[in-house]
RODO-2510 file (C-alpha; in nm, 4 decimals, decimal comma):
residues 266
     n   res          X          Y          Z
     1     x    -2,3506    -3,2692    -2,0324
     2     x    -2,0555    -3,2377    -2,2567
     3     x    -1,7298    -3,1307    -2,0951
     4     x    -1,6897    -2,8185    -2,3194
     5     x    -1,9937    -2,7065    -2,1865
     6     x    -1,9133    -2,7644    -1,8670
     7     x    -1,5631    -2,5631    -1,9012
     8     x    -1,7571    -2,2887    -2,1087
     9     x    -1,9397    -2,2690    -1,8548
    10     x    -1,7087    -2,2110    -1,5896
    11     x    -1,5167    -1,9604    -1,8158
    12     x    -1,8291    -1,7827    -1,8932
    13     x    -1,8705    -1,7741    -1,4854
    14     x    -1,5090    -1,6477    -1,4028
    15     x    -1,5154    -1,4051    -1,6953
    16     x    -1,8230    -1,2453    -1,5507
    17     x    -1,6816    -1,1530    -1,2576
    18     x    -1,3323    -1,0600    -1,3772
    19     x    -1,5607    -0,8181    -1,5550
    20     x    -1,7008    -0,6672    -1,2602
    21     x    -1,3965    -0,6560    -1,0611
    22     x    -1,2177    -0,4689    -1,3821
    23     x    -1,5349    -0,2543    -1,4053
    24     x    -1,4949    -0,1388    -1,0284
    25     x    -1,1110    -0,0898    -1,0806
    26     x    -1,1462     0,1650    -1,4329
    27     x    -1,4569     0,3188    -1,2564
    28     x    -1,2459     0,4088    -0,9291
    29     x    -0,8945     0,5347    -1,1419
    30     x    -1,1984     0,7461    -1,3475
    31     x    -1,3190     0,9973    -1,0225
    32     x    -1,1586     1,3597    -1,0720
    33     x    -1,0768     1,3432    -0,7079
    34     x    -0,7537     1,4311    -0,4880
    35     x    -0,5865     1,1275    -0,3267
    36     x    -0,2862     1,2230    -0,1458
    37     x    -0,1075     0,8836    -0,0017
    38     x     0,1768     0,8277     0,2146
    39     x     0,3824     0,5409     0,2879
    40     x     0,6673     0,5093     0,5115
    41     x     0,9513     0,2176     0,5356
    42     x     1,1824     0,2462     0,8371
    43     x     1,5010     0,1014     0,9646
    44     x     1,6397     0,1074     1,3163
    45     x     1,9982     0,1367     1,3561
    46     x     2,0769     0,1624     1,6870
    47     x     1,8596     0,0798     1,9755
    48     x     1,9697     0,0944     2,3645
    49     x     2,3181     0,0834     2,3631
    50     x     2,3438     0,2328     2,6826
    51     x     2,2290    -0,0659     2,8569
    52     x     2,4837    -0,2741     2,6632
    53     x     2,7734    -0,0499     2,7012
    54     x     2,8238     0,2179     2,9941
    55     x     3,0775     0,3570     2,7832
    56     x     2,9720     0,4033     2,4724
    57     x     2,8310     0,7385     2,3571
    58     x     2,6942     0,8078     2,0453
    59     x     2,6820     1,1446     1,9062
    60     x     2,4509     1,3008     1,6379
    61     x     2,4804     1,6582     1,4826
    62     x     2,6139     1,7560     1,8697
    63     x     2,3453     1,5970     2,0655
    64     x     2,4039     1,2549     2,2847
    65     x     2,1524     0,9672     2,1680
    66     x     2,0063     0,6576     2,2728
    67     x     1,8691     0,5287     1,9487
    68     x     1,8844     0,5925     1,5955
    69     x     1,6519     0,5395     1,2952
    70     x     1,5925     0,6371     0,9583
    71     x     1,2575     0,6412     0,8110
    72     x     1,1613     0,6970     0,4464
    73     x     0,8552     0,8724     0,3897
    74     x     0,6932     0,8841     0,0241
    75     x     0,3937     1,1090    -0,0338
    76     x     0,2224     1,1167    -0,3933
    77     x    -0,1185     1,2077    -0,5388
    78     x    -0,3304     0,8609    -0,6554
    79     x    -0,5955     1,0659    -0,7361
    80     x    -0,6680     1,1840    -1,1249
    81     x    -0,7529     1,5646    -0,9590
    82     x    -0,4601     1,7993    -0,9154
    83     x    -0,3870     1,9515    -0,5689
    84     x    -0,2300     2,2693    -0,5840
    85     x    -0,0391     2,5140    -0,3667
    86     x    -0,3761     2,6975    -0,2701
    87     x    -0,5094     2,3394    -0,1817
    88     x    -0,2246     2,2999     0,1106
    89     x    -0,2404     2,6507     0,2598
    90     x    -0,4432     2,5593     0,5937
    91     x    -0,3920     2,6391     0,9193
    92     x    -0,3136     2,3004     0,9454
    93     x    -0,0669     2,2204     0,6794
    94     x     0,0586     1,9186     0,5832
    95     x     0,3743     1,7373     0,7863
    96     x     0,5944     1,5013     0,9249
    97     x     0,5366     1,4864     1,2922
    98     x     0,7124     1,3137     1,5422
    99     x     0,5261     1,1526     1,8363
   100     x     0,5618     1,2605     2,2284
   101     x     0,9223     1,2307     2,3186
   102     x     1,0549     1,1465     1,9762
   103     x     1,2573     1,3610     1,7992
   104     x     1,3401     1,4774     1,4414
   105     x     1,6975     1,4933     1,3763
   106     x     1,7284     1,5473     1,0549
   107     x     1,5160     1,5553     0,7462
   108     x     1,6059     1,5981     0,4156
   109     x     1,4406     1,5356     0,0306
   110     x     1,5616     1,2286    -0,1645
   111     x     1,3814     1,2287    -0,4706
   112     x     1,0463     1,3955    -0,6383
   113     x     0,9271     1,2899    -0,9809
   114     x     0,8381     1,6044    -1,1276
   115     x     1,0567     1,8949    -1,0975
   116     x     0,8210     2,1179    -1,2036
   117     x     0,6423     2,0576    -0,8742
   118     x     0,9230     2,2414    -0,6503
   119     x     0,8578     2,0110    -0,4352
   120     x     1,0452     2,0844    -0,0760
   121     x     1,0585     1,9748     0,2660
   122     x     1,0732     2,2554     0,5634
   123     x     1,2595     2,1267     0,8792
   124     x     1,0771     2,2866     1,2034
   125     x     1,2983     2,1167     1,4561
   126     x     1,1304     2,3724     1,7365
   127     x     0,7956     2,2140     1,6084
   128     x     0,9170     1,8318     1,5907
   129     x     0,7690     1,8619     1,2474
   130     x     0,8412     1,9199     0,9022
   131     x     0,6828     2,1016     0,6799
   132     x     0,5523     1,9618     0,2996
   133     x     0,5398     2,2487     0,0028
   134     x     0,4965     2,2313    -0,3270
   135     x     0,3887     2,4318    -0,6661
   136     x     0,1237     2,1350    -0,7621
   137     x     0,0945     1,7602    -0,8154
   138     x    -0,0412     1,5869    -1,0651
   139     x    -0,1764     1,2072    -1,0221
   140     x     0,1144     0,9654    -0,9426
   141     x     0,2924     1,2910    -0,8948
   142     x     0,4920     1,2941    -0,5568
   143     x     0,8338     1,2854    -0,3401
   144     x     1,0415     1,0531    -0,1107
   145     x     1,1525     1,2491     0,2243
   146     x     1,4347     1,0678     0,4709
   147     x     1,3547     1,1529     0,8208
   148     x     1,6597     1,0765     1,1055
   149     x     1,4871     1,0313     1,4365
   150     x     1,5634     0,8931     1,7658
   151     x     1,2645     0,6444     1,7845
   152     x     1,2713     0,2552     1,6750
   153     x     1,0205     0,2046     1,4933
   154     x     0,7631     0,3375     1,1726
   155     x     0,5207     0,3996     1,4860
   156     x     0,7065     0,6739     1,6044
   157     x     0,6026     0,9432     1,3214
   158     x     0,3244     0,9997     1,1304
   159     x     0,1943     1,2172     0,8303
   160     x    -0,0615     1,4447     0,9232
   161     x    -0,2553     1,7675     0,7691
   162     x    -0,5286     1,9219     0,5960
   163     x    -0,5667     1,9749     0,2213
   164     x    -0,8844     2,1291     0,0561
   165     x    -1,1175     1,8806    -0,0660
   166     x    -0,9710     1,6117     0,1195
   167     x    -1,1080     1,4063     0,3784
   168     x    -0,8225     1,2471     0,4873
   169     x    -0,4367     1,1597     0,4259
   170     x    -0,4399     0,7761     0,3270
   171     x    -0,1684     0,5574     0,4191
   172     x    -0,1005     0,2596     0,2286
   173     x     0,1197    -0,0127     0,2037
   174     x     0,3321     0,0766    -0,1147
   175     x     0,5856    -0,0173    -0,3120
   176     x     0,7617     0,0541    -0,6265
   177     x     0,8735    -0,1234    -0,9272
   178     x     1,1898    -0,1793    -0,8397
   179     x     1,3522    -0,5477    -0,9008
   180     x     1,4078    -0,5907    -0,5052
   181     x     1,0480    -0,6384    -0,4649
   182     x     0,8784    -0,6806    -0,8072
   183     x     0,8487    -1,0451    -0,7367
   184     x     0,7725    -1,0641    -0,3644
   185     x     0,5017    -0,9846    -0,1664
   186     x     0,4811    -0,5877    -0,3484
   187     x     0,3533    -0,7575    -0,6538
   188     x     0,0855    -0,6994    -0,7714
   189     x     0,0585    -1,0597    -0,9787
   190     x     0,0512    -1,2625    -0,6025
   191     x    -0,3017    -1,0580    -0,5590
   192     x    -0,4101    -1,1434    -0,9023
   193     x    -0,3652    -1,5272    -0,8765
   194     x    -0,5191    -1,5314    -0,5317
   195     x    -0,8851    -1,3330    -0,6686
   196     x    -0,8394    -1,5899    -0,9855
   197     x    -0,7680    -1,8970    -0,7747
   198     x    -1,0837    -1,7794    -0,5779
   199     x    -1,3080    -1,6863    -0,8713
   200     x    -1,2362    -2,0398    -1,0133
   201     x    -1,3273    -2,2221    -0,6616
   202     x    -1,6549    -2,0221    -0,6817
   203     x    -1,7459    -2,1229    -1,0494
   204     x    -1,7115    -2,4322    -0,9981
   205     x    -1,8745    -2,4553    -0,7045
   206     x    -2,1822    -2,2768    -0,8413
   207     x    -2,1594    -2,4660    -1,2007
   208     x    -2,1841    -2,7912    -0,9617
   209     x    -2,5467    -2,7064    -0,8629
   210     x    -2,6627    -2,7229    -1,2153
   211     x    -2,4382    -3,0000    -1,3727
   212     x    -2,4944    -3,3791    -1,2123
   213     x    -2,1393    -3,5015    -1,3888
   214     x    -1,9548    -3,2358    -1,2029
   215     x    -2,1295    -3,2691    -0,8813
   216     x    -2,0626    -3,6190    -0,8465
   217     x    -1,6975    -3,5594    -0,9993
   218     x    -1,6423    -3,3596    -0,6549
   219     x    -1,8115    -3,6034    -0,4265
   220     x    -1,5861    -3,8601    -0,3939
   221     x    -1,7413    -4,0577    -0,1358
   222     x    -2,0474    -4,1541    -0,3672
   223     x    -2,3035    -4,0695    -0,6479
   224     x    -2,4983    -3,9290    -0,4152
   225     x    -2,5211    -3,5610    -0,3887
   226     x    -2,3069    -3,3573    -0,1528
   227     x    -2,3149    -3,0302     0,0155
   228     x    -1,9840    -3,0408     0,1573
   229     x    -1,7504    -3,0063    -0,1303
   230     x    -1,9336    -2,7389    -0,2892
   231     x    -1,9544    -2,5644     0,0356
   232     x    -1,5638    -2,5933     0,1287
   233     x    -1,5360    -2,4571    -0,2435
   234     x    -1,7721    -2,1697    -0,1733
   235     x    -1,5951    -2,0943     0,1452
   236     x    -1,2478    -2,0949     0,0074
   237     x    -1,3312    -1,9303    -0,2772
   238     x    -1,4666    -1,6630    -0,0788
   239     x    -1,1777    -1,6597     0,1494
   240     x    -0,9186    -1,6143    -0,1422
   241     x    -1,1139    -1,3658    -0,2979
   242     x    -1,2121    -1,1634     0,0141
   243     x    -0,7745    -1,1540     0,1008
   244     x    -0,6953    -1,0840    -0,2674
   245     x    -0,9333    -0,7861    -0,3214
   246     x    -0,8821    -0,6601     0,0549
   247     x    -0,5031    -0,6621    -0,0046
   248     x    -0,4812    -0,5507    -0,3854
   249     x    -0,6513    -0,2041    -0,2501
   250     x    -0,4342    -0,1988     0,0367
   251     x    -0,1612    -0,2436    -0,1402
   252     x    -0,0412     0,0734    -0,4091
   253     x     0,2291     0,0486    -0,6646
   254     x     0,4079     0,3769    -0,5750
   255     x     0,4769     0,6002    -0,8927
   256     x     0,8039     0,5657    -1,0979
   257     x     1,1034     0,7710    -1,0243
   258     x     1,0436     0,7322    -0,6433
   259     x     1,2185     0,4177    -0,6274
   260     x     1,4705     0,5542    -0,3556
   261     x     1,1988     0,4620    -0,1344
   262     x     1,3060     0,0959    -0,2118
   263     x     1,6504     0,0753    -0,1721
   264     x     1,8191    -0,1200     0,1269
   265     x     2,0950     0,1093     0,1130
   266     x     2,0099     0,4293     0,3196
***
């Protein structure tokens, strides 16, 4: 068989299922359906000092504490259906909560991408909460809320809270465009290469069982047919694309003008 066939064939083959993968993506960003998300990025600033120096006291807004950390909460709508005021009014509104024995400090708003929204955060420090409000939001329509606590780590609050229509809160693993991260391990394009690079080990693997040339181009050992190498592709292909998909869903490209949620600065 002529290698242009061959190649067309294995184009044909990876364009097929680019196609479904694209078809699932414009299919899920299509649902009128409320998606509020949450991410949070923390950093620990002090940590048992006591143990390090008896005399060394460190003081916060009047009150004596053992560590300090600041957290960065962003909270957005992914979903293409807007929630409104009326949609947050439960007995069990939306919050910031700290866990057992943690405490809230201080929490304040850093940015929100739509004025219009009012959005605000509501400090309960006799709760250990704090409260979310706002007017509406709109898809990729949100705000980035700084939270002081005295825990060490991301573990030590959570978001939590009904909305109408909403089965759950979903936390993701987010970031924003922002040129810290736009080439790391937040793009989007590392995803993208893996689910291509897996796609192609698949094709070929597949376009093996119907073309002798090829077959025997990947057994190396002999002219003989071989299950191996088009089984290692198979597997690895499956591998790649299995960790690409699994982490391009996980992952969310937080909405623009939240990029405070980025910076290293606090």
């Amino acid at each position: 068989m002529q290698t242009d066939t061959i190649i067309g064939i294995i184009i044909g083959m990876i364009g097929v299922a680019i196609g479904i993968l694209a078809s699932y993506y414009f299919y899920r960003r299509s649902l009128r359906v409320k998606e509020p998300t949450w991410a949070i990025r923390t950093t620990n600033i002090i940590q048992g000092y006591s143990s390090k120096f008896n005399d060394l006291q460190v003081i916060y807004k009047g009150e004596n504490i053992e560590n300090l950390t600041v957290s960065r909460i962003i909270f957005w709508n992914e979903g293409a259906e807007t929630i409104d005021r009326q949609d947050i009014l439960t007995a069990n509104q939306v919050r910031i909560v700290a866990l057992e024995g943690i405490k809230l400090l201080d929490v304040k708003l850093l940015a929100s991408n739509n004025p219009s929204s009012q959005f605000s955060v509501q400090h309960a420090a006799d709760k250990g909460c704090a409260y979310f409000n706002f007017d509406y939001l709109d898809q990729k329509q949100g705000a980035v809320v700084q939270v002081v606590h005295n825990g060490i780590s991301s573990k030590d609050v959570d978001v939590t809270g009904d909305i109408k229509g909403v089965r759950t809160l979903r936390r993701k693993i987010a970031y924003t465009e922002s040129p810290s991260v736009r080439l790391g391990i937040g793009s989007r394009k590392l995803y993208f290469f893996a689910m291509g690079l897996g796609l192609t080990y698949l094709a070929v693997a597949f376009a093996s069982l119907f073309i002798p040339s090829l077959a025997r181009l990947l057994n190396s050992s002999g002219p003989e047919f071989s299950w191996f190498p088009v089984t290692s592709l198979i597997i690895m292909g499956a591998i790649l694309l299995a960790m690409g998909f699994y982490s391009w869903r996980k992952l969310n490209i937080a909405p623009k003008g939240l990029e405070v949620f980025d910076e290293r600065e606090l």
